[in-house]
PAVEXKOL-340232 format. One line per 5 residues: number of its first residue (from 0); their letters; for each residue x negated, y negated, z negated of N, C-alpha, C. Coordinates in Angstrom, 2 decimals, m for minus. Example, Ala and Ser with C-alpha at 12.3 -4.5 7.8 and 13.67 -1.06 7.14 Angstrom:
BEGIN
0) AS) m13.19,5.69,m7.80,m12.30,4.50,m7.80,m13.20,3.30,m7.80; m12.85,2.25,m7.08,m13.67,1.06,m7.14,m12.90,m0.03,m7.87
This chain:
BEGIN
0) XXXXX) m63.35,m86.02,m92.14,m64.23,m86.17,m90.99,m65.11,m87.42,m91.15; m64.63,m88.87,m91.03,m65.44,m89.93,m91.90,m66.37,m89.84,m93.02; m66.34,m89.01,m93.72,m66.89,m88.47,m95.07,m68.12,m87.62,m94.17; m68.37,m86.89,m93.16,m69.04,m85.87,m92.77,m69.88,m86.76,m91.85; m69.18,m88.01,m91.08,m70.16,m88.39,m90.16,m70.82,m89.16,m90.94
5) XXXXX) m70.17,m90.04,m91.96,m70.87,m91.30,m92.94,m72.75,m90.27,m93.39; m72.12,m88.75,m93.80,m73.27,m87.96,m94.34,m74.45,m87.74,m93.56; m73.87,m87.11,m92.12,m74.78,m86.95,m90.96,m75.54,m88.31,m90.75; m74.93,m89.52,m90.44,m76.06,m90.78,m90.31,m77.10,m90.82,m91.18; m76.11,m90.64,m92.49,m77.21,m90.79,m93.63,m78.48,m90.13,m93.89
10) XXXXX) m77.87,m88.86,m93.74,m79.49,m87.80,m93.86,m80.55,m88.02,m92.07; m79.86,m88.15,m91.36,m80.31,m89.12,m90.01,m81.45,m89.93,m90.86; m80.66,m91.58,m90.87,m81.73,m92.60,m91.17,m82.27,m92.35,m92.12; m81.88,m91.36,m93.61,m82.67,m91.38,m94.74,m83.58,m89.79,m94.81; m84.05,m89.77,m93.61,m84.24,m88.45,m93.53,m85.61,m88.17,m94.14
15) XXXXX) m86.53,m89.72,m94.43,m87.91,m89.15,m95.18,m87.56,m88.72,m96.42; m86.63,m89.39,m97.43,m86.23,m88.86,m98.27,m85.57,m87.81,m98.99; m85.27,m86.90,m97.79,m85.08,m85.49,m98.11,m86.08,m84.53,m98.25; m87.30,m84.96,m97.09,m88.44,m84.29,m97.50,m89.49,m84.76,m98.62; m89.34,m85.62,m98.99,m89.99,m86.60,m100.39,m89.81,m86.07,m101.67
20) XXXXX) m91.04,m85.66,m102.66,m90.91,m85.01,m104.26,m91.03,m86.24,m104.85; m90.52,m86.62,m105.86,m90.69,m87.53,m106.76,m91.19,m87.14,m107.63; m92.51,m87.90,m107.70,m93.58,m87.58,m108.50,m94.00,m88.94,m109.79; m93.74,m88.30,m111.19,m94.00,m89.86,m111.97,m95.76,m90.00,m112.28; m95.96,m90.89,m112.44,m97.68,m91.16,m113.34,m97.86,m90.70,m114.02
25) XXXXX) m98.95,m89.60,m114.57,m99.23,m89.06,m115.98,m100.11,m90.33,m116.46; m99.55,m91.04,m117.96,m100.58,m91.68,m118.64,m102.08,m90.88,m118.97; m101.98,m89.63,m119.44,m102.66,m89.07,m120.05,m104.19,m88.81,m118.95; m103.67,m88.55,m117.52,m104.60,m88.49,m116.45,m105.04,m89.45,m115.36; m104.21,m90.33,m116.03,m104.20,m91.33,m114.77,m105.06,m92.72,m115.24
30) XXXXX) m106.06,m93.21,m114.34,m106.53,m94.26,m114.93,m106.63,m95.87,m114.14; m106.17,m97.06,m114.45,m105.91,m98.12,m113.85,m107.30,m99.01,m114.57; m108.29,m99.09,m113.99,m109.76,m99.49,m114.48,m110.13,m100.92,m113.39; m110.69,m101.87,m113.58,m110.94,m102.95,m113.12,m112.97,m102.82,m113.58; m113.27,m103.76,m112.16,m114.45,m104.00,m113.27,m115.07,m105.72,m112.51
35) XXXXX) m115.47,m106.68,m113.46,m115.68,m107.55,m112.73,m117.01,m107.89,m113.54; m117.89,m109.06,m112.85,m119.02,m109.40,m113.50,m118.99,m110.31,m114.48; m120.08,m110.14,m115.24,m120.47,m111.18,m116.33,m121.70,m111.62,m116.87; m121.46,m112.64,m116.55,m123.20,m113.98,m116.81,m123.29,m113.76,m115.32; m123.01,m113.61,m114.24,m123.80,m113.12,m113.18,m124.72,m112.01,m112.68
40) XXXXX) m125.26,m111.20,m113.49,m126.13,m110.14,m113.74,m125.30,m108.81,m114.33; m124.49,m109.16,m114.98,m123.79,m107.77,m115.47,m122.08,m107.70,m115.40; m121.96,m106.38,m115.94,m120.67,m106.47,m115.41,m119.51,m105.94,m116.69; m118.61,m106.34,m116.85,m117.59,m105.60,m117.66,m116.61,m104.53,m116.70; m115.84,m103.39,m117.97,m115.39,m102.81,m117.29,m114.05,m102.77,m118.07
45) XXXXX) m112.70,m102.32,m117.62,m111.92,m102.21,m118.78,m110.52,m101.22,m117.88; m109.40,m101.18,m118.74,m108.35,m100.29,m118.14,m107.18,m101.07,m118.43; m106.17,m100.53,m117.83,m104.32,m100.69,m118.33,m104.01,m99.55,m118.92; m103.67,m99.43,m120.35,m103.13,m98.35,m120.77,m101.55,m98.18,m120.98; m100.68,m99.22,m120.34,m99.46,m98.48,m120.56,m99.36,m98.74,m119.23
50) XXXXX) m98.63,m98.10,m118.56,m98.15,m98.37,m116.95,m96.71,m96.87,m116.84; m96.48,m97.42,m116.33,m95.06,m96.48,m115.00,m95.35,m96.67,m114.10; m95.04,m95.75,m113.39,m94.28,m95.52,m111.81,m94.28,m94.32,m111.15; m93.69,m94.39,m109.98,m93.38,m93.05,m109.31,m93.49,m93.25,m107.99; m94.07,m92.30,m107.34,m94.60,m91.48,m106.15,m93.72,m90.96,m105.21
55) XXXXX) m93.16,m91.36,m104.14,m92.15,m90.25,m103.68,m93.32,m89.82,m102.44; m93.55,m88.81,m102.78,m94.50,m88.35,m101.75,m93.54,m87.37,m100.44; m94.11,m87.47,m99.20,m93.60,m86.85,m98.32,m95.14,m85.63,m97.63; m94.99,m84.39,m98.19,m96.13,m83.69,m97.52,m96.09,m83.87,m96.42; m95.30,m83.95,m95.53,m95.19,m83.81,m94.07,m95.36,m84.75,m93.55
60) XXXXX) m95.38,m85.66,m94.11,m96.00,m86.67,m93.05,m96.07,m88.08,m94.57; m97.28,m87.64,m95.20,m97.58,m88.99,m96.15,m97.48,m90.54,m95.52; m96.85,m91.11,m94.23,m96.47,m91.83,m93.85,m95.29,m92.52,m94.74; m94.29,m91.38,m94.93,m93.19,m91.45,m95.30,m92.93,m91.63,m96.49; m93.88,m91.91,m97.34,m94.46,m91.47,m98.91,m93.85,m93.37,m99.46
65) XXXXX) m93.91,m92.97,m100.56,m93.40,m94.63,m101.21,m94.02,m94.89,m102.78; m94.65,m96.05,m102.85,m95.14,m96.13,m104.62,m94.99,m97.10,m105.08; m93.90,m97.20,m106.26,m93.79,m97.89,m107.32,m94.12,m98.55,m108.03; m95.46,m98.95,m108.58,m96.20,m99.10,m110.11,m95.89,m100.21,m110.58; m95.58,m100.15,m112.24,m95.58,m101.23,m113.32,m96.71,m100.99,m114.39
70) XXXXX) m97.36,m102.19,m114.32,m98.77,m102.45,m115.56,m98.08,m102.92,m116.58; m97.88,m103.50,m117.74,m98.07,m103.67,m118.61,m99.42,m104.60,m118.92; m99.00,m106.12,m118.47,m100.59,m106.85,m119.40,m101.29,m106.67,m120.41; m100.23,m107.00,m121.34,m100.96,m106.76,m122.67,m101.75,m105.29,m123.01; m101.41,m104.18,m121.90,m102.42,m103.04,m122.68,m103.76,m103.13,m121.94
75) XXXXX) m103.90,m104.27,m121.46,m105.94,m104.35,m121.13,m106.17,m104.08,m122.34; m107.52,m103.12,m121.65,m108.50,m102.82,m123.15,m109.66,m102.88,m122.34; m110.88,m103.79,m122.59,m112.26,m103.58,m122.60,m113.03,m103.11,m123.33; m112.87,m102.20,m124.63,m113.26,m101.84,m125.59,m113.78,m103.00,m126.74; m113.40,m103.82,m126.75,m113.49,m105.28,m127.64,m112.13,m106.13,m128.27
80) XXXXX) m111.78,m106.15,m129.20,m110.91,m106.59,m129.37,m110.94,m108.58,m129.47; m111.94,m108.87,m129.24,m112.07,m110.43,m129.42,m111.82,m110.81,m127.24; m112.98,m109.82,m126.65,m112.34,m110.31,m125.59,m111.35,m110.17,m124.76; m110.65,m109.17,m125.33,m109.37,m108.49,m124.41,m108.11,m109.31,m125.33; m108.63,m110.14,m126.76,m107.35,m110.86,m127.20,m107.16,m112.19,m125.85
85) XXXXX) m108.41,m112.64,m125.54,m108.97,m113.54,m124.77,m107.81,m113.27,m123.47; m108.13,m112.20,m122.83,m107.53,m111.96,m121.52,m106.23,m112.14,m121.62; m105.33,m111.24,m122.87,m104.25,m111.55,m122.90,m103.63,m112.95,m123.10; m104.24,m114.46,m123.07,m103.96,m115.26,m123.78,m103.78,m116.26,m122.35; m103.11,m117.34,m122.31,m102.36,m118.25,m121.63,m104.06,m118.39,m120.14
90) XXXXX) m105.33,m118.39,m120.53,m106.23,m118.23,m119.97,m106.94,m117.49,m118.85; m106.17,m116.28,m119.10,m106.21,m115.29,m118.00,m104.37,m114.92,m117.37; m104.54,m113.31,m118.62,m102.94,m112.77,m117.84,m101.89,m113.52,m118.84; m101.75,m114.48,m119.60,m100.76,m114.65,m120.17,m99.72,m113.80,m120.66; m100.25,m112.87,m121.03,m98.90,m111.96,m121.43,m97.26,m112.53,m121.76
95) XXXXX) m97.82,m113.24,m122.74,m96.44,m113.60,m123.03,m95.16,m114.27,m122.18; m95.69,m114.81,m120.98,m95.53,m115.19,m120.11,m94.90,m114.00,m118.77; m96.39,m113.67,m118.42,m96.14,m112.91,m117.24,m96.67,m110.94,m117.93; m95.62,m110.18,m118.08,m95.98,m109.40,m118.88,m96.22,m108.40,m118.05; m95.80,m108.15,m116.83,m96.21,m106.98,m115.83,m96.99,m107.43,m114.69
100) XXXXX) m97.50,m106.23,m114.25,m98.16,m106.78,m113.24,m97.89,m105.39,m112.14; m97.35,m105.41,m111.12,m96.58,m104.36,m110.12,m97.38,m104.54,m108.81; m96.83,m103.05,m108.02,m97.18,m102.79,m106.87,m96.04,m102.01,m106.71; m95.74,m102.62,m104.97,m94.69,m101.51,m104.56,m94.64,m101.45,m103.10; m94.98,m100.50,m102.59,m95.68,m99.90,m101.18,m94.46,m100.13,m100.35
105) XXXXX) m94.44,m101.18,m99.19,m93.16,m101.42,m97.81,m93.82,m100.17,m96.77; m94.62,m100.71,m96.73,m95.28,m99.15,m95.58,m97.02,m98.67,m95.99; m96.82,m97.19,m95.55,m98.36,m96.15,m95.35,m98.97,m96.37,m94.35; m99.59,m96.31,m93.70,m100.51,m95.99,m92.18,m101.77,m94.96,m92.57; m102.00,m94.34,m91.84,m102.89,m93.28,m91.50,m104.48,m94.03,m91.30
110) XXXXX) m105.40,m94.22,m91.50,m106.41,m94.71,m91.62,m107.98,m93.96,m91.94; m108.55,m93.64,m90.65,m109.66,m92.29,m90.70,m109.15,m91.33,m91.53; m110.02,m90.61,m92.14,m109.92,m89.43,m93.60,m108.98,m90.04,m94.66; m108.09,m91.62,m94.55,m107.33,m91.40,m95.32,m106.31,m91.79,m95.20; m105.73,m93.07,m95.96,m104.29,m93.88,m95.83,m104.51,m95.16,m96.18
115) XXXXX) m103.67,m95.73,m96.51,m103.29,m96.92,m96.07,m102.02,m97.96,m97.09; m101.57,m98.29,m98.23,m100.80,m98.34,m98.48,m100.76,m99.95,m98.15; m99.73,m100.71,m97.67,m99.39,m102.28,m97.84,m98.05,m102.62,m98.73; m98.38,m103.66,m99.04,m97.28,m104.10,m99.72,m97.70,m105.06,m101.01; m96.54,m105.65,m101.59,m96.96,m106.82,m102.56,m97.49,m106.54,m104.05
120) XXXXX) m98.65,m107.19,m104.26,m99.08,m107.04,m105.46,m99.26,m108.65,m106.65; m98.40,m108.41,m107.68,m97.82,m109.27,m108.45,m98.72,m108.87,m109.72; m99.56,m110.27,m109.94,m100.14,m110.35,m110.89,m100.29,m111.50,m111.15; m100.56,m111.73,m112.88,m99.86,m113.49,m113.46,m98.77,m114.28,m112.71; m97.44,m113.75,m112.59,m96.66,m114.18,m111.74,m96.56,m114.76,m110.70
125) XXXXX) m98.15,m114.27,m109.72,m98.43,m114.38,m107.97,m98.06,m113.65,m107.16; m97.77,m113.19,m105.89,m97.86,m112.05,m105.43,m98.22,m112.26,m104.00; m99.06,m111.49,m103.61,m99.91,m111.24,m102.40,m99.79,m110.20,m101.90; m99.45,m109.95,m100.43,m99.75,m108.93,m99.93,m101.15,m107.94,m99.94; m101.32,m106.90,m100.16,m102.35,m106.57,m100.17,m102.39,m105.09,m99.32
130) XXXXX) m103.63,m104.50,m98.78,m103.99,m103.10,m97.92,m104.79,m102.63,m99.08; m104.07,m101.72,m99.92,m104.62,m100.62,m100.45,m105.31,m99.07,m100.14; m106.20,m98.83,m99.59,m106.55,m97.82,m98.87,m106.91,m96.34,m99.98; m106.17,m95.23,m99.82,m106.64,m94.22,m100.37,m106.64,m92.84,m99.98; m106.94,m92.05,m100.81,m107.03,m90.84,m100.65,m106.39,m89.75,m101.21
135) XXXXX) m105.93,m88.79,m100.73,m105.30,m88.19,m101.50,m106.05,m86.30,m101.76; m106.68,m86.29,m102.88,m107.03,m84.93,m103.11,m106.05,m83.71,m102.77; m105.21,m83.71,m103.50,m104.11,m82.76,m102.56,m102.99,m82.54,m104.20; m102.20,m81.30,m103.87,m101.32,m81.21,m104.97,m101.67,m80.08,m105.59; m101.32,m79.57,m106.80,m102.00,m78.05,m107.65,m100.64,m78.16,m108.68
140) XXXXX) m100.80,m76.53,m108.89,m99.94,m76.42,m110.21,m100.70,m75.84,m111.18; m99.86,m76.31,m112.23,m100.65,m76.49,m113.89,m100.15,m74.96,m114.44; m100.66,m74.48,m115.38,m100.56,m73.50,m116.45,m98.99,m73.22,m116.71; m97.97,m74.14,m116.73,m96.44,m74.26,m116.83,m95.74,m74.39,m115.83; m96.84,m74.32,m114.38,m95.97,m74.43,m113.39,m95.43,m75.54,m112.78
145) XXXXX) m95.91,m76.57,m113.32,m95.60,m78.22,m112.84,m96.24,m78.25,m111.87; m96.12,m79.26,m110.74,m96.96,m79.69,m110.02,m97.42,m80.78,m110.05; m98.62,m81.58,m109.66,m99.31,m82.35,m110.08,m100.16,m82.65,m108.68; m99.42,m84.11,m108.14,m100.03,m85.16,m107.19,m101.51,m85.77,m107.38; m102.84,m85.83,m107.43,m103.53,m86.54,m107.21,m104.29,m87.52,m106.27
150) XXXXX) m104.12,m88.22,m106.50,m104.61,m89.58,m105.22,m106.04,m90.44,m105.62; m107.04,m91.13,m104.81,m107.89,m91.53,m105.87,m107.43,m93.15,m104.28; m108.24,m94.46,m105.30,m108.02,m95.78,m104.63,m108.82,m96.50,m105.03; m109.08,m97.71,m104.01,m110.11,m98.74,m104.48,m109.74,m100.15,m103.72; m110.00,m100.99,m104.69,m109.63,m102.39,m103.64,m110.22,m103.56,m104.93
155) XXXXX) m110.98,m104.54,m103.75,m111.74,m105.81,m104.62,m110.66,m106.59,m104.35; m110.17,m107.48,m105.14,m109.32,m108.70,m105.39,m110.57,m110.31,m105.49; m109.60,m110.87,m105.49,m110.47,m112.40,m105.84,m109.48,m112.90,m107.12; m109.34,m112.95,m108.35,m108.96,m113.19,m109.24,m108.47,m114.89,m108.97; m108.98,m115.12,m108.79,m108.27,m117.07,m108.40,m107.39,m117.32,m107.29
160) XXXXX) m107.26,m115.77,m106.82,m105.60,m115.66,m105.67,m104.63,m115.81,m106.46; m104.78,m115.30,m107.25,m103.90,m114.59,m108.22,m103.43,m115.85,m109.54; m104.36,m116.79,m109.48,m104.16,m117.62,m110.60,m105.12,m117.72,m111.58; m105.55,m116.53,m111.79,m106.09,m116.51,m113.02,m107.56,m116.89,m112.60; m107.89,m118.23,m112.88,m109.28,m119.48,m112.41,m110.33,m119.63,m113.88
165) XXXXX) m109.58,m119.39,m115.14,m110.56,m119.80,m116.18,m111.67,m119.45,m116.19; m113.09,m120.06,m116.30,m114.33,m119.95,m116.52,m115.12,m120.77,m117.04; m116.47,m120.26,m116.98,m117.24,m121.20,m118.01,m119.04,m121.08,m117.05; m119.55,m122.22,m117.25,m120.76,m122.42,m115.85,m122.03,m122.21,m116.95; m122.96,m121.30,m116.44,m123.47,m120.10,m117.28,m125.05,m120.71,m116.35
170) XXXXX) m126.27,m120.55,m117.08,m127.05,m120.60,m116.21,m127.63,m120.01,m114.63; m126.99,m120.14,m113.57,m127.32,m119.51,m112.26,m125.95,m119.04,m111.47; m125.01,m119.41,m112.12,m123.17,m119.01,m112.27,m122.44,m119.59,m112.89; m121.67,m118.63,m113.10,m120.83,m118.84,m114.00,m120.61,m117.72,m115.04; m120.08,m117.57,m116.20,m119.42,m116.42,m116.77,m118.64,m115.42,m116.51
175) XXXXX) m118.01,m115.77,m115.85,m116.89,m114.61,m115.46,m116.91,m114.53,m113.31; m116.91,m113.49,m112.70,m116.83,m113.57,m111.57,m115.41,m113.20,m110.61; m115.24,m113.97,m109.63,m114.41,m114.05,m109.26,m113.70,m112.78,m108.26; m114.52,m112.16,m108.46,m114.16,m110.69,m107.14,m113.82,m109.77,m108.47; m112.54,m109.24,m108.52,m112.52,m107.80,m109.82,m111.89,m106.67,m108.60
180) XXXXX) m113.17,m105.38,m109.16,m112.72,m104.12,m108.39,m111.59,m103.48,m109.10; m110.72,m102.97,m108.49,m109.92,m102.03,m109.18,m109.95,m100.70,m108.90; m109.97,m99.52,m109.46,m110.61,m98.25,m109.35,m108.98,m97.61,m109.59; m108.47,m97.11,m108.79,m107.25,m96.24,m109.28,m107.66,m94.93,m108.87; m107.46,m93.67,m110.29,m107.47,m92.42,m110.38,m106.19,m91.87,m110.98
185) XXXXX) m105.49,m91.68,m109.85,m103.72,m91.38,m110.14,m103.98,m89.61,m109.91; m102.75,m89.41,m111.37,m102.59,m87.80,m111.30,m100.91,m88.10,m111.58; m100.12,m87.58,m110.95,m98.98,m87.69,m111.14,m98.09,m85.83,m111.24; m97.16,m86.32,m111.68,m96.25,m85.18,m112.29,m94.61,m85.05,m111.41; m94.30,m83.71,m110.73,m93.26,m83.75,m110.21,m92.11,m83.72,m111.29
């Protein structure tokens, strides 16, 4: 009987999690893209190519939904290998140092046509709360019958929250600017 009520509370208080799919990140579709300026006039763009995490999505009420993510520093790529050695180096993300950089959603909120995610975001071993606002395209199944979460997201940072201050004073600026967008195009896999 103890055994039956311990169960009943449980599916009680843990009850988003019964309706919740756990959904992981496809590398292959999924893209973690930044873009910040340079000289003042132009802009670089670049990605994270190794990352994890997982999705517990709740259809019924994406309130109830929860997200994971781990970056991987060292896989910035700007398509340059002289300035992305740069980024990885004690100057920016320090890899060697601070080698991930995470997000992990405490609560959703509902927000016009979309959502809402909060929660702490840890980068160069800082972490800030941040309101991630997105969208979610919807779910589809693939050729094999998988199903497949897509979400799309956007949010400007100030890079010197975060720590990472190095620059260089450029005629009319500086070199590097201090606002980086981040563009998330998540396709995830049940």
């Amino acid at each position: 009987m103890r055994k039956f009520l311990l169960a009943v509370i449980f599916a009680f208080l843990g009850s988003s999690f019964l309706f919740a799919d756990t959904y992981n990140l496809d590398k292959a579709h999924t893209r973690i893209g930044f873009t910040v300026s340079h000289l003042v006039i132009s802009h670089v763009s670049g990605a994270f190519r190794d990352f994890n995490g997982t999705i517990n999505y709740d259809p019924g009420d994406v309130t109830k939904s929860t997200v994971d993510v781990h970056i991987m520093a060292a896989s910035v790529n700007t398509g340059d290998d002289k300035r992305d050695g740069h980024l990885k180096s004690p100057d920016f993300f320090d890899v060697q140092k601070f080698s991930e950089l995470t997000f992990k959603s405490t609560k959703i909120g509902k927000k016009g046509d979309g959502f809402v995610e909060y929660g702490p975001l840890t980068i160069h071993g800082v972490t800030k709360d941040v309101e991630l606002p997105f969208t979610i395209a919807g779910t589809i199944k693939d050729g094999m019958g998988k199903t497949h979460l897509v979400a799309q997201s956007s949010i400007t940072i100030n890079r010197k929250d975060y720590g990472l201050t190095w620059n260089r004073a450029v005629e009319g600026g500086v070199l590097v600017g201090e606002d980086v967008k981040i563009d998330l195009s998540v396709e995830a896999v049940k």
